[in-house]
MIDOSE-1310 file (N, C-alpha, C; in nm, 2 decimals, decimal comma, always signed):
residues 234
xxxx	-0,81/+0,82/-1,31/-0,88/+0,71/-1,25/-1,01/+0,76/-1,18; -1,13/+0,69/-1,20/-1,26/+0,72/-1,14/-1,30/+0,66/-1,01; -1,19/+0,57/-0,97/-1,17/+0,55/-0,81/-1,07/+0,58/-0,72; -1,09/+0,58/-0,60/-0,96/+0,63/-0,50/-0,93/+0,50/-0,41
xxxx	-0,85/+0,55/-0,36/-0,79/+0,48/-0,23/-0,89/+0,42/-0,12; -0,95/+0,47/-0,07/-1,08/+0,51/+0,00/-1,19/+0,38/-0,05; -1,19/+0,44/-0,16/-1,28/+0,32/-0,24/-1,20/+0,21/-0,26; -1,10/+0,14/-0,26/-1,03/+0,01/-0,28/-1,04/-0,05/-0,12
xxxx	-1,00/+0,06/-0,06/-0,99/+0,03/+0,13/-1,12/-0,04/+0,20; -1,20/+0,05/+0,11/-1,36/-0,03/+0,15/-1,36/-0,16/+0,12; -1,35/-0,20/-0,01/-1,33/-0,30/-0,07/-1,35/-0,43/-0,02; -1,12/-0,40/+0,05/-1,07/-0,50/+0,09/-1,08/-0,52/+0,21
xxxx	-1,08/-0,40/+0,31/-1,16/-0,45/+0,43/-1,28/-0,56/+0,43; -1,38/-0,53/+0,35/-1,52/-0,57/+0,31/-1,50/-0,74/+0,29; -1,35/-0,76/+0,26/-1,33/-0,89/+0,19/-1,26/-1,02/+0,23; -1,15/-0,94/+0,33/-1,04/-1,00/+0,40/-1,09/-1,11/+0,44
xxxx	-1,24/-1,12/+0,49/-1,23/-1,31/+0,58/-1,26/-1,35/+0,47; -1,37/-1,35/+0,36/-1,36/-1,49/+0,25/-1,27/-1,47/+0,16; -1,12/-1,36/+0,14/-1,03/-1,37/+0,05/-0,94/-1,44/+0,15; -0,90/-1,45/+0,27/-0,88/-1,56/+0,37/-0,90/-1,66/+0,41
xxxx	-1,03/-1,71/+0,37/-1,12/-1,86/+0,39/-1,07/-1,89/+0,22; -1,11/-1,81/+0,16/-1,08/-1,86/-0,02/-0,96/-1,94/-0,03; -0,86/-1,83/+0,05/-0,71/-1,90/-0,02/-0,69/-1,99/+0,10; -0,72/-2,01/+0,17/-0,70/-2,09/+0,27/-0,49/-2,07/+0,32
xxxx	-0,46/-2,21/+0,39/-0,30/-2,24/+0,32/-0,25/-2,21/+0,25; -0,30/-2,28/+0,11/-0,20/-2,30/-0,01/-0,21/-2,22/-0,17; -0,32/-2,13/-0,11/-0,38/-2,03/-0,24/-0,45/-2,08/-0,31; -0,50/-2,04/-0,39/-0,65/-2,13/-0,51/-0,58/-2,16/-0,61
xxxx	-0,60/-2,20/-0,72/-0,55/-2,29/-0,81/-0,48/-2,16/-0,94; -0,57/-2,06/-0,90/-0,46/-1,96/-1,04/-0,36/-1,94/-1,00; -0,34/-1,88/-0,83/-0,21/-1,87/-0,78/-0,16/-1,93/-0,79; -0,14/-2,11/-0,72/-0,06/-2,20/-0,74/-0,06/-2,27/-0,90
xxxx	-0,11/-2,23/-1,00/-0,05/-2,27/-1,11/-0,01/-2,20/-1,18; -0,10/-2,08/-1,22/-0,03/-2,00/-1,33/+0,02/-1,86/-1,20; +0,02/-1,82/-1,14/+0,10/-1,75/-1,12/+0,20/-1,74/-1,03; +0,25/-1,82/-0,93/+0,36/-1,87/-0,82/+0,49/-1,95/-0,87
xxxx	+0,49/-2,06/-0,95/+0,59/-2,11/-1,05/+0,66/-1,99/-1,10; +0,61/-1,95/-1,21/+0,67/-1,84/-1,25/+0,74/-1,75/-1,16; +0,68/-1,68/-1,09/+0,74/-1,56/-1,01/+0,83/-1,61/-0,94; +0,85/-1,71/-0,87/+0,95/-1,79/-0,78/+1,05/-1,83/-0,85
xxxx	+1,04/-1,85/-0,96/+1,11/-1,84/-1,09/+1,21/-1,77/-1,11; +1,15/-1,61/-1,15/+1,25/-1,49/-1,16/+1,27/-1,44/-1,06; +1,21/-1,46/-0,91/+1,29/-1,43/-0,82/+1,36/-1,50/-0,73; +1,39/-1,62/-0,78/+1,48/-1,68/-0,71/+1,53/-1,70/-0,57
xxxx	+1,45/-1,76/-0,52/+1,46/-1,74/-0,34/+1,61/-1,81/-0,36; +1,73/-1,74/-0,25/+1,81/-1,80/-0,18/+1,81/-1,75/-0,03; +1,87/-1,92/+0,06/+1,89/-1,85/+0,17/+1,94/-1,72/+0,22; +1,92/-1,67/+0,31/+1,95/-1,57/+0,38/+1,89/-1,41/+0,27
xxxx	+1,84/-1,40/+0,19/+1,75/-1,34/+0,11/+1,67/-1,26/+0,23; +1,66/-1,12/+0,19/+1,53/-1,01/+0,25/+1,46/-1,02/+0,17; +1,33/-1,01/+0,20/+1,21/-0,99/+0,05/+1,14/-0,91/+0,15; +1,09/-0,77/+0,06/+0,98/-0,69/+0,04/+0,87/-0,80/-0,05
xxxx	+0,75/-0,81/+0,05/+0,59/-0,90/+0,00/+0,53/-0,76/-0,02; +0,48/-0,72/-0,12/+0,41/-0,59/-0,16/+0,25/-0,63/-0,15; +0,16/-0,60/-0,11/-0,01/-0,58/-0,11/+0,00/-0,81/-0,03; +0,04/-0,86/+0,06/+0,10/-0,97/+0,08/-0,07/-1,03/+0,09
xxxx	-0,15/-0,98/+0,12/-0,30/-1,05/+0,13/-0,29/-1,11/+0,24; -0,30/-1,22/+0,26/-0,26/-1,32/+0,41/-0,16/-1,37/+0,42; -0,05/-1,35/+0,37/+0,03/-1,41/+0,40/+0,11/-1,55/+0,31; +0,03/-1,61/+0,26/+0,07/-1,74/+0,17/+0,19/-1,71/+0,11
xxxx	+0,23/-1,65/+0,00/+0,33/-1,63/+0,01/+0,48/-1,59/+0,07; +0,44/-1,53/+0,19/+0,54/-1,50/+0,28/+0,59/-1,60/+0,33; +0,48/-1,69/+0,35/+0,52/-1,81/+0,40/+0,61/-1,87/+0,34; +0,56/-1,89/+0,18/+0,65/-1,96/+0,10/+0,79/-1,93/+0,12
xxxx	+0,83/-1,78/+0,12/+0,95/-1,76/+0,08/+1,00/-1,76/+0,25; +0,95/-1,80/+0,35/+1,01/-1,82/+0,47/+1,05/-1,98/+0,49; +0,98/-2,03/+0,42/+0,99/-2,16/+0,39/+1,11/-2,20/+0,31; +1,12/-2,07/+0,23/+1,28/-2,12/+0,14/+1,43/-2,01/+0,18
xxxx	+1,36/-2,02/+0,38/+1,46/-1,97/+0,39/+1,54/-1,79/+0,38; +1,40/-1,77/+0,32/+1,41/-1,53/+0,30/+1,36/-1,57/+0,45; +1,39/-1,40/+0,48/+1,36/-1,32/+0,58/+1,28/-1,22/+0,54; +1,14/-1,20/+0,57/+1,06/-1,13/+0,50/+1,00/-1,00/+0,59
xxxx	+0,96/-0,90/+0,55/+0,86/-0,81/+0,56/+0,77/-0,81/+0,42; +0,69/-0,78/+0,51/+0,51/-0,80/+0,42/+0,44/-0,69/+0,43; +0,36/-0,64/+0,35/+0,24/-0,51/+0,40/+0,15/-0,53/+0,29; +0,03/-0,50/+0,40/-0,10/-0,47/+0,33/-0,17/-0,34/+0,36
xxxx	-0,22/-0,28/+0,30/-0,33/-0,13/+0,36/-0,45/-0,18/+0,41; -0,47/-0,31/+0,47/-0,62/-0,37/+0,48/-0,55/-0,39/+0,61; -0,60/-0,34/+0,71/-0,58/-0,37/+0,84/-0,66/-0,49/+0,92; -0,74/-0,50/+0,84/-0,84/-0,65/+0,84/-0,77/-0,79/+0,81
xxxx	-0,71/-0,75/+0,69/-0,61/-0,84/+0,65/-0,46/-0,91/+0,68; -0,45/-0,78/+0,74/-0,32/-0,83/+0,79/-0,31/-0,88/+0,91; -0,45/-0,86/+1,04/-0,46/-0,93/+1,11/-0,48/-1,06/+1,06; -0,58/-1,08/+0,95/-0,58/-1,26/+0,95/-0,40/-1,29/+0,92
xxxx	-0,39/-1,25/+0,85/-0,19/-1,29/+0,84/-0,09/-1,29/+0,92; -0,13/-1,25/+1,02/-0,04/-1,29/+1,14/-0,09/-1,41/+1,22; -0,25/-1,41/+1,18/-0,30/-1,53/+1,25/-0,25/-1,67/+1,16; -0,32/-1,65/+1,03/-0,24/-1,77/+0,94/-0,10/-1,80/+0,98
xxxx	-0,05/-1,72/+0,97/+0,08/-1,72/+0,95/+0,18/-1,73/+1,10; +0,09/-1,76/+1,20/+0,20/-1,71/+1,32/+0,31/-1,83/+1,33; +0,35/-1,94/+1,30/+0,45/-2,03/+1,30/+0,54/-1,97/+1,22; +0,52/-1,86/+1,15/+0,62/-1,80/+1,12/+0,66/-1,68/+1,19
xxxx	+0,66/-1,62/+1,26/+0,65/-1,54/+1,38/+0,85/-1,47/+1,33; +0,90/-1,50/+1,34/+1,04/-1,50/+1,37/+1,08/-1,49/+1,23; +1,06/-1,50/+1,13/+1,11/-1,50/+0,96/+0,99/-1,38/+0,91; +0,86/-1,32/+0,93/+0,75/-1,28/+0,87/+0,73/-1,14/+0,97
xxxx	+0,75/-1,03/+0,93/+0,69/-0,94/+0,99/+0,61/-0,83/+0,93; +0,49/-0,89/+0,93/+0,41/-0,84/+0,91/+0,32/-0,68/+0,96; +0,32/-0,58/+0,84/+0,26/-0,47/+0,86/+0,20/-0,36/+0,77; +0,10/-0,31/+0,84/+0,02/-0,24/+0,77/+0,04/-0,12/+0,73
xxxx	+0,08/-0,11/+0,54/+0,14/+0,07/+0,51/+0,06/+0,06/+0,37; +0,09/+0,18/+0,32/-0,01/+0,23/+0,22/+0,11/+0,20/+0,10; +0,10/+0,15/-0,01/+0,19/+0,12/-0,15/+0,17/+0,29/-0,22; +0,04/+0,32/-0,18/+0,06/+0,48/-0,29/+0,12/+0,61/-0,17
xxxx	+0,20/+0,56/-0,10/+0,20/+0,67/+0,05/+0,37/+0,71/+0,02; +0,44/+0,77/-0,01/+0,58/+0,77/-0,01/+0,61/+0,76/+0,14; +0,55/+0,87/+0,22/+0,60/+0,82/+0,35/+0,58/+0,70/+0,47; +0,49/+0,61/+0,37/+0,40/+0,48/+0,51/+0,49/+0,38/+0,35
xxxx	+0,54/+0,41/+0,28/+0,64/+0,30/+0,23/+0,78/+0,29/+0,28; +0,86/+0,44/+0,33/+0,96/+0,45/+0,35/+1,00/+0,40/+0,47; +0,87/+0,38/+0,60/+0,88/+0,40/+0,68/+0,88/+0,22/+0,71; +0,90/+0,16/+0,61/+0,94/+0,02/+0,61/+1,07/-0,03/+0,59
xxxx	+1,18/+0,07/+0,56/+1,30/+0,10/+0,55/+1,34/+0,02/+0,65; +1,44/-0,12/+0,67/+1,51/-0,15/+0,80/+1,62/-0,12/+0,80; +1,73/-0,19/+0,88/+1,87/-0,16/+0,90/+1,94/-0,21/+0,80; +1,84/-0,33/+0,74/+1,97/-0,34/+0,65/+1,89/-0,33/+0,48
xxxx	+1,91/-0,31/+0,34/+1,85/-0,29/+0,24/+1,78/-0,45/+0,20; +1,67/-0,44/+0,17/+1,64/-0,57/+0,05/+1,66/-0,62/-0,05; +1,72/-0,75/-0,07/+1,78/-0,78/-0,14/+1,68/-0,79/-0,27; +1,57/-0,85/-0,20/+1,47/-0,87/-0,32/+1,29/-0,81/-0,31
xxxx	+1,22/-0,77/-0,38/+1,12/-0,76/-0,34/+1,00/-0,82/-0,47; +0,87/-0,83/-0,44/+0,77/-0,91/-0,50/+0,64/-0,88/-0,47; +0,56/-0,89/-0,53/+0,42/-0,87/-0,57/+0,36/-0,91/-0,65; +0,25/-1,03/-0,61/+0,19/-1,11/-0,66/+0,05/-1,05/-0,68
xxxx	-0,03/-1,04/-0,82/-0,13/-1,00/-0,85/-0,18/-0,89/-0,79; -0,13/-0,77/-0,77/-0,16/-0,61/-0,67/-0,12/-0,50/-0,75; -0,05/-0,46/-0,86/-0,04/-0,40/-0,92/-0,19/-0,34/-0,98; -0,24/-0,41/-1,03/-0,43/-0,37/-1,08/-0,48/-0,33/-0,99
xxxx	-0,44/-0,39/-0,84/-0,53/-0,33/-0,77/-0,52/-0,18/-0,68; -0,39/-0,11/-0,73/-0,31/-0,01/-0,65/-0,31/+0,12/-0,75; -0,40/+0,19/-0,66/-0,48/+0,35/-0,75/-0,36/+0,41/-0,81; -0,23/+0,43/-0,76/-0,13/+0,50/-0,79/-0,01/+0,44/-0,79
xxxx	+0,12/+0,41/-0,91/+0,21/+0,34/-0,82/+0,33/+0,36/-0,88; +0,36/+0,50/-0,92/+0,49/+0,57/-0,94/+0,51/+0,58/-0,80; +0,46/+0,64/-0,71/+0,56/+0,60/-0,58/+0,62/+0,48/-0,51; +0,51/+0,39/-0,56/+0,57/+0,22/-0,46/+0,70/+0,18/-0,58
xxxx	+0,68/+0,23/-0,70/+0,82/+0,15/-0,77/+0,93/+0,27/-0,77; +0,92/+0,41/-0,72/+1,01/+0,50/-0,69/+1,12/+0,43/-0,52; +0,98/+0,38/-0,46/+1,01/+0,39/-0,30/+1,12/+0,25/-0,32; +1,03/+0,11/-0,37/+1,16/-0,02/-0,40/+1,25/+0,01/-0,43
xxxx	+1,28/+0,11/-0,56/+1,39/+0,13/-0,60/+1,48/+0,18/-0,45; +1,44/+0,27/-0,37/+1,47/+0,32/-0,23/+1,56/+0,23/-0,14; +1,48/+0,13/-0,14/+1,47/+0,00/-0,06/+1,55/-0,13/-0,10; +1,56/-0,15/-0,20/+1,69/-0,26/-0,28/+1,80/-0,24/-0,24
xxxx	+1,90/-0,31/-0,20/+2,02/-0,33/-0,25/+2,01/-0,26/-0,41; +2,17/-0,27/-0,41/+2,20/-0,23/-0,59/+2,25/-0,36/-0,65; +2,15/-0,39/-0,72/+2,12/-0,49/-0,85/+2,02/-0,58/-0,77; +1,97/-0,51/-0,67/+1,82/-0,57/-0,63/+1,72/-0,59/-0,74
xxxx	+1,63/-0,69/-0,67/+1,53/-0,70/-0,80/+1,44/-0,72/-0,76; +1,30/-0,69/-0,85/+1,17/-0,65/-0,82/+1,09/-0,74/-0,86; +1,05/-0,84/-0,86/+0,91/-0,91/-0,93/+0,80/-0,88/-0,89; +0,68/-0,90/-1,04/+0,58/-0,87/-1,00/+0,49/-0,92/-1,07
xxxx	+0,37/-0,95/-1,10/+0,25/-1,05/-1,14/+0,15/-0,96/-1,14; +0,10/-0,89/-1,24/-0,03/-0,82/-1,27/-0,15/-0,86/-1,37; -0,24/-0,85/-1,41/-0,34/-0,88/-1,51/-0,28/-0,83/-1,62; -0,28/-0,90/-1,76/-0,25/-0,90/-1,84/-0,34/-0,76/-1,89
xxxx	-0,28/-0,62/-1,94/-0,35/-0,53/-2,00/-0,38/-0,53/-2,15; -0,32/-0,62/-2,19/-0,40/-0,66/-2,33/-0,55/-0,74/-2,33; -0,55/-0,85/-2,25/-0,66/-0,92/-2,27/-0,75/-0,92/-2,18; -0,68/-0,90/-2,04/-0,81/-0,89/-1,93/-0,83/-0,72/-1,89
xxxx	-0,93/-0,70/-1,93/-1,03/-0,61/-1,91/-1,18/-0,61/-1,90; -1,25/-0,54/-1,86/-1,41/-0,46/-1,87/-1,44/-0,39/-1,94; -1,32/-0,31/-2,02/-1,39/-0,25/-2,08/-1,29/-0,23/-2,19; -1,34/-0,13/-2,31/-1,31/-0,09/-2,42/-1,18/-0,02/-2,44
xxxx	-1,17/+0,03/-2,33/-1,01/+0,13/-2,34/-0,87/+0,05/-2,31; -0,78/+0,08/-2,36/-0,64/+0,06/-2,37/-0,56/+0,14/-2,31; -0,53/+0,23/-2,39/-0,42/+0,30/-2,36/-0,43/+0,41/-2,24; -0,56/+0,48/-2,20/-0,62/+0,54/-2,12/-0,61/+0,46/-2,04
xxxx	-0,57/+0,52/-1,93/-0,55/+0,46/-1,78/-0,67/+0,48/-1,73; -0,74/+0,39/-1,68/-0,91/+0,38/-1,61/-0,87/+0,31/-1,53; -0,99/+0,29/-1,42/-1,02/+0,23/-1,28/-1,19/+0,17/-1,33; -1,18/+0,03/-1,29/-1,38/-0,03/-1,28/-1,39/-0,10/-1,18
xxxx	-1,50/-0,15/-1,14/-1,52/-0,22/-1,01/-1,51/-0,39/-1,09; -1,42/-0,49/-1,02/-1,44/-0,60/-1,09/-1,46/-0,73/-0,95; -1,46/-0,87/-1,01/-1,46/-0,94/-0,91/-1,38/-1,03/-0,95; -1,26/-1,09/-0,83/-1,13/-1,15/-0,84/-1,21/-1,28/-0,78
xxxx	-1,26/-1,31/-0,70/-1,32/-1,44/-0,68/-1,44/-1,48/-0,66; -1,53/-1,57/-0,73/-1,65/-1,61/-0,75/-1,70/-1,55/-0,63; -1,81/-1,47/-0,55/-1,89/-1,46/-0,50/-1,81/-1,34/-0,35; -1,74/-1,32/-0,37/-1,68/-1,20/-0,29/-1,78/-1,10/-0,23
xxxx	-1,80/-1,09/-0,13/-1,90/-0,97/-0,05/-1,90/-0,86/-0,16; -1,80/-0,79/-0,18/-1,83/-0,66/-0,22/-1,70/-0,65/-0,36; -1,72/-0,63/-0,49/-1,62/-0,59/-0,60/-1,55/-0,46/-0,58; -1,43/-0,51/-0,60/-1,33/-0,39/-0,57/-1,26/-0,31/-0,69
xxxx	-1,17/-0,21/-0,65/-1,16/-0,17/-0,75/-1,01/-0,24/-0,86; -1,03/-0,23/-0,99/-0,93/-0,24/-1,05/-0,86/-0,08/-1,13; -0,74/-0,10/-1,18/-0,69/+0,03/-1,24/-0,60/-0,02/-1,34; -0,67/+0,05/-1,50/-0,62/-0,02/-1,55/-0,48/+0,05/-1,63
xxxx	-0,37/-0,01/-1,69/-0,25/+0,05/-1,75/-0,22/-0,01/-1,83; -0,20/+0,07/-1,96/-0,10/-0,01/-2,08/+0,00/-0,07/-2,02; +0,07/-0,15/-2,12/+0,17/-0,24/-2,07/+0,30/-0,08/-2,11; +0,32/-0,03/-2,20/+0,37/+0,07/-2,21/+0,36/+0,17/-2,05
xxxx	+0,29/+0,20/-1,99/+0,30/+0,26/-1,90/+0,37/+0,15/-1,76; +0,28/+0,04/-1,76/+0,37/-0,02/-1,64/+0,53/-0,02/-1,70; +0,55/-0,05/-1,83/+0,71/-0,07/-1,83/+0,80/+0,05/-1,81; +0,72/+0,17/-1,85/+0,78/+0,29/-1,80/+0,83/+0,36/-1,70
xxxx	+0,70/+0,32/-1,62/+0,74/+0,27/-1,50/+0,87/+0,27/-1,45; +0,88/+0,15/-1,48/+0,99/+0,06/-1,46/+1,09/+0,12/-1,51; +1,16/+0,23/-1,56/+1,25/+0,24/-1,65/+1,24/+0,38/-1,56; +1,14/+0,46/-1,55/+1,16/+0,57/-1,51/+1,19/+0,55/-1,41
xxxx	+1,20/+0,49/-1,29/+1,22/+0,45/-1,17/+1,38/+0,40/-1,15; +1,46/+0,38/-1,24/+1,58/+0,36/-1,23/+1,62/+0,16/-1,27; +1,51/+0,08/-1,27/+1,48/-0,04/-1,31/+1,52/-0,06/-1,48; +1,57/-0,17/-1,50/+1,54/-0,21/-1,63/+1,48/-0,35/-1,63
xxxx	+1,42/-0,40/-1,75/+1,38/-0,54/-1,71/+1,46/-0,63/-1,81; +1,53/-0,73/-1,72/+1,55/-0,84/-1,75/+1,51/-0,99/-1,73; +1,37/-0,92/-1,68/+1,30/-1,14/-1,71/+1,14/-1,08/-1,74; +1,08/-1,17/-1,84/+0,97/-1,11/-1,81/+0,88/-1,29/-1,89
xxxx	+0,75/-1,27/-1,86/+0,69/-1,39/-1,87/+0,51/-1,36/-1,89; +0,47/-1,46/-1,97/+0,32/-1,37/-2,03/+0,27/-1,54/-1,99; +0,17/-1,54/-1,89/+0,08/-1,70/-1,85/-0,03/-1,67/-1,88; -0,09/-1,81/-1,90/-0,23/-1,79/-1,95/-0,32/-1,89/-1,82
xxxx	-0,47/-1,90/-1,81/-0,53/-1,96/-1,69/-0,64/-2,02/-1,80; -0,69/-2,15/-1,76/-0,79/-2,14/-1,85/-0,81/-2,27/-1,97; -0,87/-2,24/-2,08/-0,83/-2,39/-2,16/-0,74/-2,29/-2,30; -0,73/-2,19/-2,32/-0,68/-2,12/-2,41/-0,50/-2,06/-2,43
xxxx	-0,44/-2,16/-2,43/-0,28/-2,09/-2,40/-0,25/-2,00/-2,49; -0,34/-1,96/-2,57/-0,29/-1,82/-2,65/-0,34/-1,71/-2,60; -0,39/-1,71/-2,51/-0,50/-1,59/-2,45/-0,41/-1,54/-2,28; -0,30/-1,51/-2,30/-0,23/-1,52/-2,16/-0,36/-1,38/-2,06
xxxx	-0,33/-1,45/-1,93/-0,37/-1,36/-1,86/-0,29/-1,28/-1,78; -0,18/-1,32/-1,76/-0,07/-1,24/-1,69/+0,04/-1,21/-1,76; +0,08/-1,11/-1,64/+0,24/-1,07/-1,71/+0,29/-1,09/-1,61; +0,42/-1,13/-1,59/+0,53/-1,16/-1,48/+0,67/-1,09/-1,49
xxxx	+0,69/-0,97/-1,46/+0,82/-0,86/-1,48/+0,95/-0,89/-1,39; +1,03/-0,91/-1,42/+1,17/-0,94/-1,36/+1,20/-0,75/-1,38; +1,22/-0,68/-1,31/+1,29/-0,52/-1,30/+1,38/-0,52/-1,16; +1,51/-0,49/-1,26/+1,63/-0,49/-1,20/+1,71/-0,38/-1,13
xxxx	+1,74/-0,35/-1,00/+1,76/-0,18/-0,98/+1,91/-0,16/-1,05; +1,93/-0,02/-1,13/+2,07/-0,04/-1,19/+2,14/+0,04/-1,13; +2,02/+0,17/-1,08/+2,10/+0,29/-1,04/+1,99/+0,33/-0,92; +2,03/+0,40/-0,80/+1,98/+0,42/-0,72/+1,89/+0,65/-0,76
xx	+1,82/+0,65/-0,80/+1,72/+0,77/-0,85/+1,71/+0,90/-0,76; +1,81/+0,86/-0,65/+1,82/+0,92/-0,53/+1,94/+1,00/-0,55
């Protein structure tokens, strides 16, 4: 990858209040249509549910799944961000606990560990944007219950790209919403590699989902991974 941590950190700092004014409440229209149905979908909120919110942005989703009743921890590495998320978000005070750790850090993931395992965890569109992430799906696996499950929503590595390459794992600077202060970084992975991922990590996938945004329903832009923990790697 031709960018680091460092360089995404700038980024999102750089971005946090209009990716916070953007989504406002209820998220912008790609979230709430093509990608939140779905994922709520295969992860199935029930009461009394833990959910790990992986890269959580402000909060909107936290929300949701406090709204249906999970008990959540959230983390972002934007310490800009996560302040607005506790601000958005403070009526949820008591179900949302919100904090700031690193997804490529083994030990600022572990150290999200509570007293009791998560039942479920999720990540909505953050995968592209996370330089490294054999440790964050090593660390979930950590962190699940056994037959925990993982959802997650990334850019489709077939169709959305910058550039020419496939299989080669690259990093480019892109722009997630019309007119954003500063383009951040993306990082890109065959779908063979994220699934490997997932397999090498002790996961298998049993739900998975390809959405499209747009006027083109053959042109999906996402993928939506149901990965199920089978065995603990530990």
């Amino acid at each position: 990858m031709n960018h680091t941590l460092e360089d995404s950190l700038k980024a999102w700092e750089a971005n946090a209040e209009f990716w916070d004014y953007s989504m406002g409440d209820n998220s912008n229209e790609f979230h709430r249509q093509t990608v939140r149905p779905k994922v709520s979908e295969l992860l199935d909120i029930q009461p009394g549910d833990y959910v790990l919110d992986i890269a959580c942005g402000n909060g909107n989703y936290s929300a949701y799944l406090a709204e249906h009743g999970a008990s959540v921890v959230a983390f972002d590495y934007s310490p800009k961000m996560i302040e607005l998320a506790k601000k958005r978000q403070s009526r949820f005070g008591s179900k949302i606990e919100f904090c700031v750790a690193d997804a490529t850090s083994r030990k600022s993931l572990l150290l999200l560990k509570r007293t009791r395992p998560f039942t479920k965890a999720v990540s909505n569109m953050a995968i592209m944007d996370i330089s490294e992430i054999k440790e964050l799906f090593s660390c979930v696996n950590q962190l699940l219950t056994d037959n925990g499950i993982f959802v997650f929503a990334t850019q489709h590595p077939c169709f959305v790209t910058l550039t020419e390459k496939y299989l080669t794992p690259h990093s480019y600077y892109g722009e997630a919403i019309k007119g954003q202060p500063q383009k951040h970084c993306y990082y890109h992975r065959s779908l063979q590699d994220i699934l490997n991922t997932c397999f090498q990590n002790g996961f298998i996938i049993d739900g998975f989902s390809e959405q499209y945004y747009g006027t083109n329903p053959e042109i999906p832009a996402i993928i939506i991974v149901r990965a199920r923990k089978i065995q603990n790697i530990y």
